[in-house]
C-alpha positions as CSV (number, residue, x, y, z in Angstrom):
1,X,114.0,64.2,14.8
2,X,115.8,61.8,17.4
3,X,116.0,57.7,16.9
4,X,116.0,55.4,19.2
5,X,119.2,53.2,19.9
6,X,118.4,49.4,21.1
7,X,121.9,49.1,23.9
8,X,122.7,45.0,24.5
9,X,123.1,44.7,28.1
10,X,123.6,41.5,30.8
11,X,120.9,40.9,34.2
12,X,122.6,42.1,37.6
13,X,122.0,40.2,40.5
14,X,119.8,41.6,43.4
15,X,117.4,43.8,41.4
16,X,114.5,42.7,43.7
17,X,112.0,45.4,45.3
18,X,111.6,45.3,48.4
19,X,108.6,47.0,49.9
20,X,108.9,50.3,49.0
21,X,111.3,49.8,45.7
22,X,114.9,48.7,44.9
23,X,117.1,50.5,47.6
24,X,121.2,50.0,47.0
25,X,123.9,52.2,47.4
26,X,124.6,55.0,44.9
27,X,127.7,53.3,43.8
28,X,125.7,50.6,42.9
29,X,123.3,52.2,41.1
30,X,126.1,54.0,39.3
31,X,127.2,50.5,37.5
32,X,127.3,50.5,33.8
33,X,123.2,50.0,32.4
34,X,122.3,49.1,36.0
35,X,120.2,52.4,36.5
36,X,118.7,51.6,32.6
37,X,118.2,47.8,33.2
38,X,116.1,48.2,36.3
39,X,114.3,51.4,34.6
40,X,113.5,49.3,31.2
41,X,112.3,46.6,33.6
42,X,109.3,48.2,35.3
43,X,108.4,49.6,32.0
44,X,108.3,45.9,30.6
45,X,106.5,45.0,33.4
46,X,103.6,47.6,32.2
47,X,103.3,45.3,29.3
48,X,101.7,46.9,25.9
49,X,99.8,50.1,28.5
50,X,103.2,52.0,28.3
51,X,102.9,52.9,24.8
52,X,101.2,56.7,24.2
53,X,101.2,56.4,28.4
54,X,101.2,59.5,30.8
55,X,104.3,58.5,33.7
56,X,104.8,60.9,36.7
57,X,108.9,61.1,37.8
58,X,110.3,62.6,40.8
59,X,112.5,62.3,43.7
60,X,113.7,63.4,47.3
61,X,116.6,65.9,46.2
62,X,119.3,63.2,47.4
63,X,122.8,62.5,45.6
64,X,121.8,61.2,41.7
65,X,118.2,62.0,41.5
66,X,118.3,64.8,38.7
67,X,121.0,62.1,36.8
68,X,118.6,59.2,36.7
69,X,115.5,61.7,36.0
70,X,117.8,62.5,33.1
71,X,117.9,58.5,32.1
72,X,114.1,58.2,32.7
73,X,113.4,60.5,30.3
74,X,115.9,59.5,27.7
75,X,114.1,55.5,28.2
76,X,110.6,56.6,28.7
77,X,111.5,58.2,25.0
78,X,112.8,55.3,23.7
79,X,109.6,52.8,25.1
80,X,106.7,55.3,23.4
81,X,105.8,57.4,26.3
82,X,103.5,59.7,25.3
83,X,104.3,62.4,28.3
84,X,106.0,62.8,31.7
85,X,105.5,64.7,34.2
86,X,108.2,65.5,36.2
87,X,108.7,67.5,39.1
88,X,110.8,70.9,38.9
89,X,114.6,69.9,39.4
90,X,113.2,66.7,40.0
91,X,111.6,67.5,43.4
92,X,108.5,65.5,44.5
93,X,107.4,64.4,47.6
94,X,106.0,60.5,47.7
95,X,102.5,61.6,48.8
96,X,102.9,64.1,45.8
97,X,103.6,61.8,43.1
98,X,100.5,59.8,44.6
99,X,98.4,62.9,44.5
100,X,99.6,63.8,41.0
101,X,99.1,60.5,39.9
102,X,95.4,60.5,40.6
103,X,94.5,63.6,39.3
104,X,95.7,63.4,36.5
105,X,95.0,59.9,36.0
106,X,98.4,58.6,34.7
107,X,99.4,54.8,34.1
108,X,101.4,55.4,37.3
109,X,104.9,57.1,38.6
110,X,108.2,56.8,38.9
111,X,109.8,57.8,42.8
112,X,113.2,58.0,43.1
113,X,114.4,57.6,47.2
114,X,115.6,56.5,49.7
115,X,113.1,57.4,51.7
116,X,114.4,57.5,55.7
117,X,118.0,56.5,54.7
118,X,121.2,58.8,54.3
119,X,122.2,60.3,51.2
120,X,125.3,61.5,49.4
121,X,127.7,59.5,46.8
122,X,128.4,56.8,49.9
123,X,125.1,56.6,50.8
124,X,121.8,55.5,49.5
125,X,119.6,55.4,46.6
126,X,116.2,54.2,45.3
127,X,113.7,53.6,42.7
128,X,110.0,52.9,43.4
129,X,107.4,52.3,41.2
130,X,103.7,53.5,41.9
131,X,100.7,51.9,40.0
132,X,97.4,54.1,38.8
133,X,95.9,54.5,42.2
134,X,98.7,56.2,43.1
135,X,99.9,53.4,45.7
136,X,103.4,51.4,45.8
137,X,102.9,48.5,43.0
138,X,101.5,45.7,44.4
139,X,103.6,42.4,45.1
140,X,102.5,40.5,41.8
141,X,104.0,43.6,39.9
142,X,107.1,44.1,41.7
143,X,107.8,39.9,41.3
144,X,107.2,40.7,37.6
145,X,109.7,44.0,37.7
146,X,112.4,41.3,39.4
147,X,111.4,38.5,36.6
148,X,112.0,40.9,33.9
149,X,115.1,42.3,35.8
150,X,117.1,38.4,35.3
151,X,117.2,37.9,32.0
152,X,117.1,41.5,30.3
153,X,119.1,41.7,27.0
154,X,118.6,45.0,25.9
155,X,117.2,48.4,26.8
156,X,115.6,51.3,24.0
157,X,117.2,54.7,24.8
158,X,117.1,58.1,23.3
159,X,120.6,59.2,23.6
160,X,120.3,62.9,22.2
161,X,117.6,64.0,23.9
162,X,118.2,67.2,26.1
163,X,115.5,68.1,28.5
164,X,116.4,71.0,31.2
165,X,114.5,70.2,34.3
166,X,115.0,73.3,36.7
167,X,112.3,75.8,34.7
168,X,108.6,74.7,35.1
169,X,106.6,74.4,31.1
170,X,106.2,72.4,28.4
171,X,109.4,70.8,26.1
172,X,108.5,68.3,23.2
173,X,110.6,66.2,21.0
174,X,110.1,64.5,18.2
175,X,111.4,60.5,18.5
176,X,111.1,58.7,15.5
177,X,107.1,59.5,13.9
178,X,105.5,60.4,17.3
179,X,105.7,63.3,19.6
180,X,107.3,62.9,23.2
181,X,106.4,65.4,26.0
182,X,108.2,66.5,29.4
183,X,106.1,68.7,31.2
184,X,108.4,70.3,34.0
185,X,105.4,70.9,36.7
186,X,105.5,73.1,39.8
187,X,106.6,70.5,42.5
188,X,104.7,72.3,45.4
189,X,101.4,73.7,43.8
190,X,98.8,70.4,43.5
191,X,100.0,69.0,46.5
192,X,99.1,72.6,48.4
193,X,96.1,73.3,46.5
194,X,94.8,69.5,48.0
195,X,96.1,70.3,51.5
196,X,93.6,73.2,51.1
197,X,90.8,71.4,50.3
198,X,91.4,69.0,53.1
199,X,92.0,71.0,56.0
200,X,90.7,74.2,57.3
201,X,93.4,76.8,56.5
202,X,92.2,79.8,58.2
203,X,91.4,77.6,61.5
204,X,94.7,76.5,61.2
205,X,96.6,79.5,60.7
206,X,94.4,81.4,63.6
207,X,95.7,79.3,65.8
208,X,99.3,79.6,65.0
209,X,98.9,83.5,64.9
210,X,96.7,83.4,68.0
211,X,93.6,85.0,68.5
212,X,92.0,87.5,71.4
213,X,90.7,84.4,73.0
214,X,94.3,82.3,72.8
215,X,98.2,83.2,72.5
216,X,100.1,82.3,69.2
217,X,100.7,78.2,69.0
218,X,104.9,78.2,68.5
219,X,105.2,75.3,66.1
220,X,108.8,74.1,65.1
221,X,108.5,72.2,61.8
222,X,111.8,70.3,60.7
223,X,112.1,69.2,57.1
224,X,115.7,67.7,57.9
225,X,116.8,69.1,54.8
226,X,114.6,66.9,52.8
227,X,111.9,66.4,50.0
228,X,109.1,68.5,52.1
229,X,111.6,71.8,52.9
230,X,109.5,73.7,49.5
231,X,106.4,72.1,50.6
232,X,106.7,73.7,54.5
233,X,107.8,76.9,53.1
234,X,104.6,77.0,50.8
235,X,102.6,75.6,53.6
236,X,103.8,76.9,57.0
237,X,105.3,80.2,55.7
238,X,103.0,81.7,53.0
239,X,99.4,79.9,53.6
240,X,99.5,79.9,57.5
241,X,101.8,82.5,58.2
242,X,104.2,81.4,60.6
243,X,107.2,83.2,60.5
244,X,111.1,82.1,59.7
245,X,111.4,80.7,63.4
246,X,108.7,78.5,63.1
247,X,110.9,76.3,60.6
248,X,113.8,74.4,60.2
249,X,116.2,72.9,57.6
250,X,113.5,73.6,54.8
251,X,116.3,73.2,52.0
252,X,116.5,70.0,50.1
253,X,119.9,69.0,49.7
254,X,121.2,65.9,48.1
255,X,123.4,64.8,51.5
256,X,120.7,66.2,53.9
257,X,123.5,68.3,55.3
258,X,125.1,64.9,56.5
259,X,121.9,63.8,58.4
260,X,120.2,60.5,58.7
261,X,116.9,62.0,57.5
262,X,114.3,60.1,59.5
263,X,111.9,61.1,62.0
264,X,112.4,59.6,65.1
265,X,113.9,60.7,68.7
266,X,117.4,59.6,67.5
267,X,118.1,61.2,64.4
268,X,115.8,64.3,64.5
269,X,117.2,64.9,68.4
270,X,118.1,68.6,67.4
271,X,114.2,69.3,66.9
272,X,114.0,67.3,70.1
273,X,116.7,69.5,72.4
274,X,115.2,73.2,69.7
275,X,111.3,72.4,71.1
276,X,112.8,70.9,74.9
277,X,114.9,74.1,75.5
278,X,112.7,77.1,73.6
279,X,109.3,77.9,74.0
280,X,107.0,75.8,71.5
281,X,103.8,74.0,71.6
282,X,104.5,71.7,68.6
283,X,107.2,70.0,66.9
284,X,107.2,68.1,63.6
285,X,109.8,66.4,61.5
286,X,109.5,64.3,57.8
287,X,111.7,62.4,56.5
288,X,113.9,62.2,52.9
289,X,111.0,61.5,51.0
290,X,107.8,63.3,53.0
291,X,106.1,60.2,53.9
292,X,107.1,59.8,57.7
293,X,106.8,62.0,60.6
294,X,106.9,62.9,64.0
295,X,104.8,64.8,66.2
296,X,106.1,66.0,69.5
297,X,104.1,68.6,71.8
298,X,105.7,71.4,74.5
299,X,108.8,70.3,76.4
300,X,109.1,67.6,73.8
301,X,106.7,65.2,75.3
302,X,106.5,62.5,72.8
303,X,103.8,60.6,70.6
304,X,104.1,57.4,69.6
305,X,103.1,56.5,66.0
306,X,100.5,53.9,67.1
307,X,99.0,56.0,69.7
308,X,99.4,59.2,66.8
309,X,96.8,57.3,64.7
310,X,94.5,56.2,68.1
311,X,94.2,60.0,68.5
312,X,93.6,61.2,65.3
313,X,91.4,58.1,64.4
314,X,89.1,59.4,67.5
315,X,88.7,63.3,66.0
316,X,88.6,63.0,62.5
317,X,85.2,64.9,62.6
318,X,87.5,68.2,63.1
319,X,89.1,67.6,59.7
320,X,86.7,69.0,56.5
321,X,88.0,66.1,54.0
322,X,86.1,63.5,56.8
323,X,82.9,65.6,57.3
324,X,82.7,65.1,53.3
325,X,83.6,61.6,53.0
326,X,82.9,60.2,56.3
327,X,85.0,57.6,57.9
328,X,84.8,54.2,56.4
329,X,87.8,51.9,58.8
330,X,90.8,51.9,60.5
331,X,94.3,50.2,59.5
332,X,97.4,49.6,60.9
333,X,100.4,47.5,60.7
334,X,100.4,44.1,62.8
335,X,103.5,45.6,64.8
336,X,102.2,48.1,65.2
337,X,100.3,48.8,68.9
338,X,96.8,47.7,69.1
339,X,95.7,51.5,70.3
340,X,93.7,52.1,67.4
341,X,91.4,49.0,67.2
342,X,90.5,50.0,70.8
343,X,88.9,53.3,68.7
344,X,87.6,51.5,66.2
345,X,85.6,49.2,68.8
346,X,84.2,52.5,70.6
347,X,83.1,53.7,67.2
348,X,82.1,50.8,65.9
349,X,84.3,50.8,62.9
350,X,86.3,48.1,60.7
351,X,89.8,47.5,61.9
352,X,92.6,45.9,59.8
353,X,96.2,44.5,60.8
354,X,97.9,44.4,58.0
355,X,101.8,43.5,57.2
356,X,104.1,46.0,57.0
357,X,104.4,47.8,53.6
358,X,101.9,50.7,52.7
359,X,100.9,49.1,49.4
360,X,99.1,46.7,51.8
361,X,96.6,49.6,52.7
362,X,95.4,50.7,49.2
363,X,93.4,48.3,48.5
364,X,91.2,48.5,51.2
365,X,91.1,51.8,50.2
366,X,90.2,51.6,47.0
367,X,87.0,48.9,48.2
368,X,86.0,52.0,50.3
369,X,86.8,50.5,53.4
370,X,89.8,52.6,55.1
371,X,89.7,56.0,55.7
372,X,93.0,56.4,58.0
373,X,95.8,53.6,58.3
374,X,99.5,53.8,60.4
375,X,102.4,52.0,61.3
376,X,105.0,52.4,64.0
377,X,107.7,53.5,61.9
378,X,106.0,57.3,61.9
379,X,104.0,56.7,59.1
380,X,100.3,57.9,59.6
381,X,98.0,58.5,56.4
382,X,94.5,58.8,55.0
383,X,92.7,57.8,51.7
384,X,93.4,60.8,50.4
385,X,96.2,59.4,48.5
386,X,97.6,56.0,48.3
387,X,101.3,56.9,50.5
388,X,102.0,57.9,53.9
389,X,101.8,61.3,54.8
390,X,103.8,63.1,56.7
391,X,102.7,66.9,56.1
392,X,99.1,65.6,56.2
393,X,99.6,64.0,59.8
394,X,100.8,67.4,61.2
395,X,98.0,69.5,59.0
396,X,95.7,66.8,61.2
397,X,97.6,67.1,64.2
398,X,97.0,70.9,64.1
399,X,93.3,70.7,63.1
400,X,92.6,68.6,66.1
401,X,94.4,71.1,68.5
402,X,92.8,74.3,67.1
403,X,89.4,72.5,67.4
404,X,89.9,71.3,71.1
405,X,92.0,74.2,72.6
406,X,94.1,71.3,74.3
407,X,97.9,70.8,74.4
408,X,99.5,67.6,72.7
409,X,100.1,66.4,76.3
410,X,96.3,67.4,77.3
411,X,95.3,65.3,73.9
412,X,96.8,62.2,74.6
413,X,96.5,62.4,78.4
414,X,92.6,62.0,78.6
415,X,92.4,59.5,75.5
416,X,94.4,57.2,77.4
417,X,92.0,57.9,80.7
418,X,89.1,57.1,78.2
419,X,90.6,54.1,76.4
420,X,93.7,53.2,78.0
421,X,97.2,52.7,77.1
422,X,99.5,50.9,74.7
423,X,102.5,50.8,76.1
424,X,104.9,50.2,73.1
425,X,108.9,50.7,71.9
426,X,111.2,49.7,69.3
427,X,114.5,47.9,69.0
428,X,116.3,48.6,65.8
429,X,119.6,47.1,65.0
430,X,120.7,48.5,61.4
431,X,123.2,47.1,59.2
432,X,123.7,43.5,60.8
433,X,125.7,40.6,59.4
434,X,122.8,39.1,56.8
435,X,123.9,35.4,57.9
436,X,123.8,35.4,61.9
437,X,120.1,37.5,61.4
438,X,118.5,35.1,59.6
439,X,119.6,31.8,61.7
440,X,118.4,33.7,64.4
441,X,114.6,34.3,62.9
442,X,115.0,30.8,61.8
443,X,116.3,29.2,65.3
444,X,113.6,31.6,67.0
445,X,110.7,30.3,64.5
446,X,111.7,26.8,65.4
447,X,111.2,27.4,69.0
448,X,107.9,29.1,68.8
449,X,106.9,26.5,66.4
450,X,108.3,23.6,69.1
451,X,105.4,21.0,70.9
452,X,104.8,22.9,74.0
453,X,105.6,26.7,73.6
454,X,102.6,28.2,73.2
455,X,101.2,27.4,77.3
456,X,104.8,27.8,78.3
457,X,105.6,30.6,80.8
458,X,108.8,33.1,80.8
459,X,109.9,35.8,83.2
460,X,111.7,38.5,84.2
461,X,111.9,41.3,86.8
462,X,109.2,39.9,88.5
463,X,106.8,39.5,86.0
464,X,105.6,36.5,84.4
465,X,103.9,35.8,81.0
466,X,102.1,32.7,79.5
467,X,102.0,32.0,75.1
468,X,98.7,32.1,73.9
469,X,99.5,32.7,70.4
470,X,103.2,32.1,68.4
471,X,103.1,32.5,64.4
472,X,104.7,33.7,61.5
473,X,102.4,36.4,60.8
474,X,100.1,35.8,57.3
475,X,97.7,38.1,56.2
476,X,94.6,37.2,53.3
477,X,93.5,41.0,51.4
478,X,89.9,40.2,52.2
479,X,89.4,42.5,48.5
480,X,91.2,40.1,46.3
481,X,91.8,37.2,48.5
482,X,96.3,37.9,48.0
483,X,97.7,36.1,50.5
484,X,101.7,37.5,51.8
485,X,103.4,34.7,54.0
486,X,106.2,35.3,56.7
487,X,105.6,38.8,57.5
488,X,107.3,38.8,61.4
489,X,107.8,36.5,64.1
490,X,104.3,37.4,66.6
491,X,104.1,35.8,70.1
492,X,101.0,37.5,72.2
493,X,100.7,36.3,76.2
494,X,97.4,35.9,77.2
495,X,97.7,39.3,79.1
496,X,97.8,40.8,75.6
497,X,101.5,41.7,75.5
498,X,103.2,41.4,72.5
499,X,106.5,40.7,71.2
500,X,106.9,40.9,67.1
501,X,110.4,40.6,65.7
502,X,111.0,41.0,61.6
503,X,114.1,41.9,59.6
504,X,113.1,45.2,57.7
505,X,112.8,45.5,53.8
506,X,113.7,49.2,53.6
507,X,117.9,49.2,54.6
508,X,120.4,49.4,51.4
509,X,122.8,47.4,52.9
510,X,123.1,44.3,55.7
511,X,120.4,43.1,57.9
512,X,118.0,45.6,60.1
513,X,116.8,43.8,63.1
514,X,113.4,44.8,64.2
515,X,112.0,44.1,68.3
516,X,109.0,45.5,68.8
517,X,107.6,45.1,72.3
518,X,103.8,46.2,73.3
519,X,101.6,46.0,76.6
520,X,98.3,47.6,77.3
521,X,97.3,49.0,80.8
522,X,93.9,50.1,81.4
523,X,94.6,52.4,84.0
524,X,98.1,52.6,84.9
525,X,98.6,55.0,82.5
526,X,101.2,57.8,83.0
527,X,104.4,55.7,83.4
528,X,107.3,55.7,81.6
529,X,107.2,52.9,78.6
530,X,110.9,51.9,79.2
531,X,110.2,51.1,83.2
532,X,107.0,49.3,82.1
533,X,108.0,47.3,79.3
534,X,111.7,46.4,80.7
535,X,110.8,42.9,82.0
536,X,109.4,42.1,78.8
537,X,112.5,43.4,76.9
538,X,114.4,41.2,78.9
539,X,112.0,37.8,78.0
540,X,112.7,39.3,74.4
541,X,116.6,39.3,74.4
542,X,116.8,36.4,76.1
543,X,114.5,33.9,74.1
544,X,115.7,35.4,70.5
545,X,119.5,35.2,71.9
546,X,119.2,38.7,69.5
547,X,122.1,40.1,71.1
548,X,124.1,37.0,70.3
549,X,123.5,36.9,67.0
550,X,124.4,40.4,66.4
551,X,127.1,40.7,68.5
552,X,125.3,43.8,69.8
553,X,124.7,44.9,73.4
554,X,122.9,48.2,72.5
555,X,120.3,48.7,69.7
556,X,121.1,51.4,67.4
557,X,117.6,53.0,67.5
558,X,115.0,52.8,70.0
559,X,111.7,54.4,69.8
């Protein structure tokens, strides 16, 4: 029988969520009781429904994920968990643990990631907390998790506890008068068997093999040595039968091999150049954690998140899950481009803008009013859980492409002819001086604020554009009337352009500097989005003074 020891301990500074969890650097997290302080917290923060509770823990596979697993279940032990459920080596993709979590019905889940960001000892790491529905905890639960986090005095532990995480069954200890269990689960199997269920396999999987009527699709699926690398092999490999060549990077290492594991034309560029230079149809890449993605067709021709979720919002009837369920609304994120509410119009569904941060999506979802939901930065996802999905977005991508016959190119080509096009890109400047950031959003807010901006007229390379709207971007859940303040600066011309700037919640260190710039063209439609947006750009730079502020002439991202 093992006791539980009650360890004094003193608040850290700076153990505040942000809206996907507490992201610092592992050396950080490696502090004495800081791991256990911010773990106790969210317990706390479950109140008196932790005790004889069912958690779900898992991680990405980066640097200290199978150490603080170790922790969590040592704490969970000394709190009354009645049973974890934890992934094998601690491997679990985010839209996994949301899956789990709802199937099995747990009080919620513990995800341990950094999602997009690098890993390794002098890199990043994370903790998130997930409610019941499976989604990221809610704003009024994370406050509570950083109340809890200031003025902790103690944590419970179970120091003797030994639990080995790398064979899949059952282990149960006895703590005190009441039995604990760790169930190590298969990390690949629910998630799979769901896929299944969704999507048409054997459709699938005759178009990647080919048929008498069509040559093999060559798909290139990158995992960037991530959370998803077991999931891909299960998926890709065994179900649809694509061969060895048809993948890439599908083991999950705790560096990522030394790559910035996010899905974008920067930092997956070597899927980029593999699908430019070699003869494939498709490309896809997901990040750290399995939540992101990016879909590119032949030659690498590129799809935008926003106009990603347009397309797929317009052919959900080829997906099985949606001839079941039917299609309730669309979501996205207010930087995100407007493509999709030009779909939802057509179709005569509900459209949302919502602020950036998943957990803003799950309760629409849970009121029955959102079937599919996106934001610009590659995160595309359904009701089917309560994350982004980035396996699910190819699975859908694929669906939609064995059901029309069409290339990616084809795809997007003739839903812009039939609904035009959001032209759209992204500046991001990562790990800025904090200071200079946030006098710029504040000198920038004062402007847009000042008598006379909104009617006033800027240009730039010939072009001119007039303010009709300038705000700090608030949004009211129209479920349970929760309102979040001071979500991104917003100024729309009354030709609809758009330009949105925001400092992002998700970095580990310094300020990243958001710019995103949008403009729809009915008809002009086939131009490059760099040529077409670059007099806006330029009224951007120029009326934030960005590159002032963060004494950088280049962004070190653009999309």
């Amino acid at each position: 029988m093992s006791s539980v020891t009650t360890v004094s301990t003193n608040p850290y500074e700076g153990q505040k969520p942000g809206t996907s969890g507490l992201r610092k650097k592992v050396k950080v997290f490696l502090q004495e009781n800081y791991t256990e302080n911010f773990i106790q917290s969210i317990l706390d923060a479950n109140k008196d429904s932790i005790l004889g509770s069912t958690l779900v823990v898992g991680g990405d596979g980066r640097y200290l994920v199978k150490e603080v697993v170790d922790t969590i279940i040592k704490i969970a032990a000394g709190n009354k968990v009645a049973k974890l459920l934890v992934g094998q080596n601690g491997i679990l993709s985010t839209p996994a643990v949301s899956h789990i979590i709802r199937k099995y019905k747990t009080l919620g889940g513990i995800v341990l990631t950094a999602s997009h960001n690098p890993g390794g000892i002098d890199n990043d790491f994370g903790i998130k907390f997930n409610c019941s529905n499976g989604g990221p905890a809610p704003d009024n639960t994370t406050n509570e998790i950083y109340k809890i986090s200031t003025a902790i005095k103690e944590y419970k532990i179970v120091k003797d506890i030994k639990c080995n995480i790398d064979k899949v069954g059952v282990q149960k200890f006895k703590v005190e008068d009441q039995e604990f269990v760790v169930e190590i689960i298969d990390s690949v199997k629910d998630y799979v068997d769901y896929m299944k269920e969704i999507f048409d396999f054997p459709k699938i999987r005759s178009l990647i093999q080919g048929s008498e009527k069509r040559k093999p699709f060559n798909v290139l699926i990158d995992a960037m040595n991530g959370v998803t690398g077991p999931y891909v092999k299960r998926i890709f490999i065994d179900e649809l039968r694509a061969s060895e060549n048809n993948v890439r990077r599908i083991i999950p290492l705790e560096d990522f091999g030394g790559a910035h594991p996010d899905p974008n034309l920067t930092y997956a560029a070597d899927l980029v150049n593999a699908v430019k230079n070699g003869d494939f149809d498709f490309g896809a890449a997901f990040d750290g954690d399995g939540d992101r993605n990016m879909i590119i067709g032949r030659d690498a021709f590129f799809v935008t998140p926003s106009d990603s979720l347009a397309v797929l919002a317009n052919n959900l009837q080829h997906i099985p899950y949606f001839q079941k369920t039917g299609v309730k609304g669309y979501a996205r994120s207010m930087p995100t481009a407007a493509a999709v509410d030009r779909v939802a119009a057509a179709t005569g569904k509900e459209l949302f803008q919502v602020p950036t941060g998943w957990k803003y999506f799950g309760n629409l979802m849970d009121a029955g009013r959102l079937s599919l939901c996106g934001e610009e930065s590659f995160g595309t996802g359904s009701d089917h859980v309560r994350e982004k999905d980035g396996l699910w977005a190819a699975l859908a991508w694929l669906s939609v492409l064995a059901a029309t016959g069409l290339s990616v190119e084809e795809i997007l080509t003739n839903h812009w002819k039939q609904f035009g096009r959001n032209y759209f890109t992204r500046y991001d400047y990562e790990e800025c001086a904090s200071d200079p950031c946030n006098e710029m959003m504040q000198e920038l807010e004062k402007k847009m604020t000042s008598a006379g901006f909104v009617g006033s007229s800027h240009s730039a390379g010939g072009k001119s554009y007039v303010v009709s709207v300038a705000d700090n971007f608030s949004y009211m859940d129209p479920v349970d009337r929760s309102v979040a303040m001071k979500q991104g600066l917003r100024i729309v011309f009354k030709d609809g352009s758009r330009i949105v700037m925001r400092l992002s919640g998700t970095g580990s260190s310094g300020a990243t500097v958001r710019l995103y710039i949008d403009s729809y063209e009915a008809s002009d439609v086939l131009g490059s989005a760099q040529e077409k947006l670059a007099p806006l750009i330029a009224v951007a730079l120029q009326m934030s003074q960005l590159q002032k502020y963060t004494g950088r002439e280049q962004p070190t991202v653009i999309t």
